[in-house]
Steps between C-alpha positions, in 0.01 A plus 500: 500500500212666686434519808276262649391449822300190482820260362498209721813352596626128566388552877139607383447203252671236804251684731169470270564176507404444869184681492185354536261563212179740608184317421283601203372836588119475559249694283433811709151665512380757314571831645832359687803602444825300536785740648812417694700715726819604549706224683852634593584245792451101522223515653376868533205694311531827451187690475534905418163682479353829491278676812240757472188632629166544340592812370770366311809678748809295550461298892851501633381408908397113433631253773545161400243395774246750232566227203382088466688333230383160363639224271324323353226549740729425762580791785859580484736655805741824309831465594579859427324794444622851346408821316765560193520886430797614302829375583374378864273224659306618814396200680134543745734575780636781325813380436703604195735313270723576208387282197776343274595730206262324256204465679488843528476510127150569393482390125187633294483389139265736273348228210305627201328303290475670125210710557335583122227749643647869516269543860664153635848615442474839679318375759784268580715771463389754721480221769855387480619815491289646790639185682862559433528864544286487859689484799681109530625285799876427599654285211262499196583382217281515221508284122296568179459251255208402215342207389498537130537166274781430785646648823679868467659702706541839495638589827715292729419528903616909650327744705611766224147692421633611218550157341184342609287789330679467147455137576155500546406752236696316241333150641107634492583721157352261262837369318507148366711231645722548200644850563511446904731168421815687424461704814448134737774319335728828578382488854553134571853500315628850742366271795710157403786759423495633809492167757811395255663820454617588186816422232612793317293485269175452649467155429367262800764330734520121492208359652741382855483877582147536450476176750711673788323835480163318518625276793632838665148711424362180693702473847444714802532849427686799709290780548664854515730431270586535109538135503179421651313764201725352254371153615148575492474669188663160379244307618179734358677453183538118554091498616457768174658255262344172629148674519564551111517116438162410360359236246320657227430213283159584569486852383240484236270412824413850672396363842792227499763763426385668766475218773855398363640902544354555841633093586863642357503756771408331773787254415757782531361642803494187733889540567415768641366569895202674666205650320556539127172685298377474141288772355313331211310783242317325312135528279420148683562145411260229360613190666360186307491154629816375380686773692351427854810319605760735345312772717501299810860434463596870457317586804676212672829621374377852622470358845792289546713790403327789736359671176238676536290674181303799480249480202426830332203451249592828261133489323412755830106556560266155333270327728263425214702448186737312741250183590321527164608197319498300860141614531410422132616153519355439844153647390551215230579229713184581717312546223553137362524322818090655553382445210421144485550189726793295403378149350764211422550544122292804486704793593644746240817682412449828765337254768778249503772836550290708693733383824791518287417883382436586886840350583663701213304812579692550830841498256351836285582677769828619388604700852426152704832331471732796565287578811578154576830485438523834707298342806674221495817617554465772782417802248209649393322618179470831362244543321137652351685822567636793263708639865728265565704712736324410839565134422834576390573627848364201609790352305790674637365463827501114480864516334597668840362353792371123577493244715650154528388235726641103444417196644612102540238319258631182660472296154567162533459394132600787196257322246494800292112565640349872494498615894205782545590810668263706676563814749249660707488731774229564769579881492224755357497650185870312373522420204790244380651481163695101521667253230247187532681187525798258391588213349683264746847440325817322634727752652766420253255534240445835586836592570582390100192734445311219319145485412260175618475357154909491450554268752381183339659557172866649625489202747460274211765631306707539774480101569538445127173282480381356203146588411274432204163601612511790384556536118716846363814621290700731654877635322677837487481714190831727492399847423673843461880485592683745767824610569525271813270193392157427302135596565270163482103333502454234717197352327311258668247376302166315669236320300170602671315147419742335752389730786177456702278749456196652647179559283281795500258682314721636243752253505776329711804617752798353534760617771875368492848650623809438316863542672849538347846502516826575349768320634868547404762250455624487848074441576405851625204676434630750269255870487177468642207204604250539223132444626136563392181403651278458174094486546394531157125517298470268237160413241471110497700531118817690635467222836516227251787674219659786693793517676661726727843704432675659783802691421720628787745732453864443691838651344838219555869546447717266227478173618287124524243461674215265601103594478315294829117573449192429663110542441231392742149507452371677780148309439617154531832550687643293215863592400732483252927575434742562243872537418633660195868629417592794323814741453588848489747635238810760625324838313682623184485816369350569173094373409300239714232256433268333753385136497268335222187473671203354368195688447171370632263810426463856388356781654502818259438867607505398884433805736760666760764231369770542721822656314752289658267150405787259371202288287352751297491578123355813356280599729365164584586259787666160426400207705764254484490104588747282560370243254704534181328183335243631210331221274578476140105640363329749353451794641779429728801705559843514666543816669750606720592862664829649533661870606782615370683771719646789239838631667507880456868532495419315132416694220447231248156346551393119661445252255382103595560210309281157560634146486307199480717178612449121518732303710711787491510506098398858383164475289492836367603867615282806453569873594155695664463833409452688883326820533630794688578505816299658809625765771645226702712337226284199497385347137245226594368257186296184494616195227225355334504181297191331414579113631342321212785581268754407808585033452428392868767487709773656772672820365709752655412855402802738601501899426796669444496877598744754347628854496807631379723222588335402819294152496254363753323136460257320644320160434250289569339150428092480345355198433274447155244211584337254240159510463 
């Protein structure tokens, strides 16, 4: 089993249960941001920020008496005050303490996006390296990783130079995803090896010992000792691996799969205390409507969890070229809105989008949201530069030395609201770099490191309610097998004409969350909570057809197990709950299959398909459904997906044979001819039968998987309707 720091035990679920439920976040203006802080105490905020003067120096005299802090517009009193530099806190009397071993960690993670311009990538390059070879603070530790069709890693957290430069020049050398997998699966298999140990022959330890040396990386830690290092590095490996847990079943969406990477991270890095820092090199990021609230949740996340990014635009030196489209579209806008006078039933095509075009002009502006995102979270962008080493130094500066203040907010009622920070200071020529606000979550919330939109939908699953007002599918599709349990898809499956959505010029949003749990036979949560927060752009066709898949990934040991669900509709607040059972076969050796899945679509030739995607099928993406009734007409067809896993140890090749049953009486049995596998041993196919030749009626379909004298089956039940 992996790692996961997000399970939530018996005591979690009992405790969700006596939350209150935050009220529907209100819409928030344009140009605001919505950005908790760092709560590590009932009822304490933690603000760290950045000082300097005009000229861009590092201000390490401020008094507390220098700084005003508001919430929410309303004047707070600190309750403590401190510079953090190194491994010490200096308080404004001058005072200095020793901080705990791990806040004197100073985590930096180096993320690349795939950069396709030659310029781009050494740009990025010579920046990261510039930044890693120049002179660092006490207790660095640096990470390199890519976003790439999903999240690599190429180098694990170390102050070894050496390391970080082949790292970086292997992560901004142009390779594709494909040949810098092998090199991340290696990494994140040495780091699971090593918080186990190892058997003699390299093979991981049972998941129990992979339990106790994550509980030890996470207790107090000697300093000065072998035991305390030892600790440590068991707990960067711990924040390595769970920084590496990402959902990319939206990888064939470039600004998605980046929200979801840079999301990832910030998961793995909230265990952690103090200042953490992401440097984000990127060509920019075109954020369209549908992703506003994925963004605002990252930066939340960002907040909560003392992240703070630094934004590195690597397209260097282009004021013009870099507000060209926003200025095209905005000319157009004016343009249209001047023209004429609008008249009821007398206004054309440009007229009628001319505020619409204006709105969307603002988005062109691909270096907006990571400046945003930097902004918003303490940092800073660098950018319309081809130096970046002055910022850089900036950088390292920042990872070194900062302040903390906290304060009582004195909040009577957690309703889940966005509190507005601001910070200001009567001093001359300061200038103060601050996270800019919080969302006000129940302490025990935030101590289960849950999000706002969780809370409903855990809490109803937690007190087993019955809900219908909400109409979806949800089940668990088994998937490749492993030596200690089975790889799955939850699939939770949402109709989109159920939902409430919001109409606007080009169409409709809808915005829903969906929750989900594995629970084992003695009624724990087994792995991890599975949630998404969904705000999705649909035409008024795919609002009145579509539906939406989600599949999360979560990896279980042999065993039964029950699947508690729960979508809400963030629109209406409406809600609705599920409960499905499924099992988990002791792993044989020899070839697997996954489950029959039904196939609702095909997407051929899809680009940056993620390698490791369970549902695809020669280059295209598979989306699945959950609805395995098909009627009996023309031009209708059964189809149904399935993997089979090739075991290498087998020379003889997979074969599958297909049975069609009726009330358990075998119809008819037909072997499929399978095509080669590919480098991971996988085979995927896709049954068709057309339906009109198929009487109406319940059938079971069942594949049986062989090779050599190994045999692995699976089943499932479709439905044939009458016309």
């Amino acid at each position: 089993m992996r790692i996961c720091i997000y399970s939530l035990t018996l005591a979690a679920i009992a405790m969700i249960a006596t939350l209150p439920v935050p009220a529907q976040q209100p819409a928030v203006p344009a140009g605001a941001s919505q950005n908790p802080v760092v709560k590590t105490t009932v009822d304490e905020v933690v603000l760290d920020f950045i000082a300097r003067d005009k000229k861009g120096k590092p201000v390490t005299d401020l008094k507390q008496d220098d700084l005003t802090v508001s919430d929410n517009g309303a004047k707070q009193q600190p309750t403590s005050f401190r510079l953090v530099q190194g491994a010490e806190a200096i308080t404004q009397g001058g005072a200095t303490t020793k901080l705990d071993p791990l806040r004197q960690l100073r985590l930096v993670t180096l993320a690349f996006e795939a950069l396709g311009d030659p310029t781009q990538r050494k740009t990025a390059r010579e920046g990261a390296l510039d930044l890693v070879k120049g002179e660092q603070g006490a207790n660095v530790f640096y990470s390199v990783v890519v976003i790439d069709t999903r999240l690599l890693v190429l180098q694990q957290f170390t102050a070894d130079k050496d390391a970080l430069v082949k790292a970086i020049e292997t992560a901004t050398s142009g390779y594709s995803s494909t040949r810098l997998l092998p090199e991340s699966d290696k990494i994140k298999s040495d780091l699971k090896r090593y918080l186990a140990g190892q058997t003699v022959n390299g093979a991981d330890q049972p998941n129990t010992t992979l339990t106790a040396a994550t509980q030890t990386a996470t207790q107090a830690l000697p300093t000065g000792s072998a035991a305390g290092s030892a600790a440590i590095e068991a707990r960067l490996a711990t924040v390595m691996l769970d920084m590496l847990r990402m959902d990319a079943t939206m990888a064939s969406q470039e600004t998605r799969l980046s929200l979801t990477a840079l999301e990832s991270l910030v998961r793995g890095l909230q265990s952690m205390p103090g200042r953490k820092s992401v440097l984000y090199f990127t060509a920019g990021m075109y954020l369209t409507p549908e992703l506003d609230a994925i963004f605002r949740n990252l930066t939340s996340m960002a907040n909560r969890a003392n992240v703070t990014f630094y934004a590195v635009d690597t397209r260097g030196v282009m004021t013009f070229a870099q507000n060209a489209g926003a200025t095209d579209q905005l000319g157009r806008a004016n343009a249209a809105s001047s023209t004429s006078t609008l008249q009821e039933g007398n206004a054309t095509q440009a007229e009628m989008r001319s505020s619409d075009d204006a709105e969307t002009s603002s988005r062109a502006n691909k270096q907006l949201p990571i400046r945003n995102l930097a902004e918003a979270t303490g940092g800073f962008l660098l950018g319309e530069s081809n130096d970046l080493r002055t910022p850089l130094r900036h950088v390292n500066e920042e990872i070194a030395s900062y302040y903390e203040l906290t304060y009582d907010p004195h909040i009577d009622n957690y309703d889940g609201s966005f509190h507005k920070l601001k910070l200001d200071s009567d001093r001359k020529n300061l200038v103060l770099q601050a996270r800019n606000g919080y969302f006000a979550l129940p302490p025990e919330a935030r101590a289960a490191g849950l999000e706002a939109f969780e809370l409903p939908l855990l809490k109803a699953i937690s007190e087993a309610r019955v809900l219908h007002d909400v109409e979806f599918r949800a089940g668990a599709v088994l998937q490749q097998p492993r030596s200690d349990g089975r790889d799955l898809s939850v699939l939770v499956e949402v109709p989109l004409h159920g939902l409430q959505a919001k109409p606007d010029a080009a169409g409709f949003n809808v915005h829903f969350s969906v929750a989900a749990l594995a629970k084992d036979a003695k009624g724990e949560v087994a792995g991890s909570k599975l949630t998404r927060d969904r705000s999705v752009h649909v035409t008024a066709d795919q609002l009145k057809m579509g539906n939406f898949v989600d599949k999360m990934a979560i990896e279980l040991p042999p065993g039964k197990y029950t699947l508690e669900t729960a979508v809400m509709d963030r629109e209406s607040g409406n809600m609705g709950t599920g409960h499905s059972e499924f099992s988990v076969a002791p792993t044989a050796k020899g070839v697997g299959i996954s489950s029959l899945t039904s196939v609702r679509s095909y997407t051929p030739n899809v680009k940056g398909l993620d390698p490791n995607e369970p549902f695809q099928f020669q280059g295209g993406s598979i989306t699945p459904t959950l609805n395995n009734s098909v009627p009996r007409a023309e031009n209708s067809n059964l189809r149904l997906f399935f993997v089979v896993y090739r075991d290498p140890a087998i020379s003889a090749k997979p074969t599958v044979e297909i049975e069609f049953l009726l009330n358990g009486v075998s119809l008819t049995k037909v072997p499929m001819q399978l095509p080669d596998a590919d480098a991971q041993g996988r085979i995927p196919y896709v049954l068709t039968i057309p339906a009109a030749s198929i009487p109406p009626g319940v059938y079971q379909v069942r594949a049986s998987a062989r090779q050599g004298d190994t045999e692995s089956v699976t089943q499932t039940d479709v439905k044939i309707e009458a016309n």
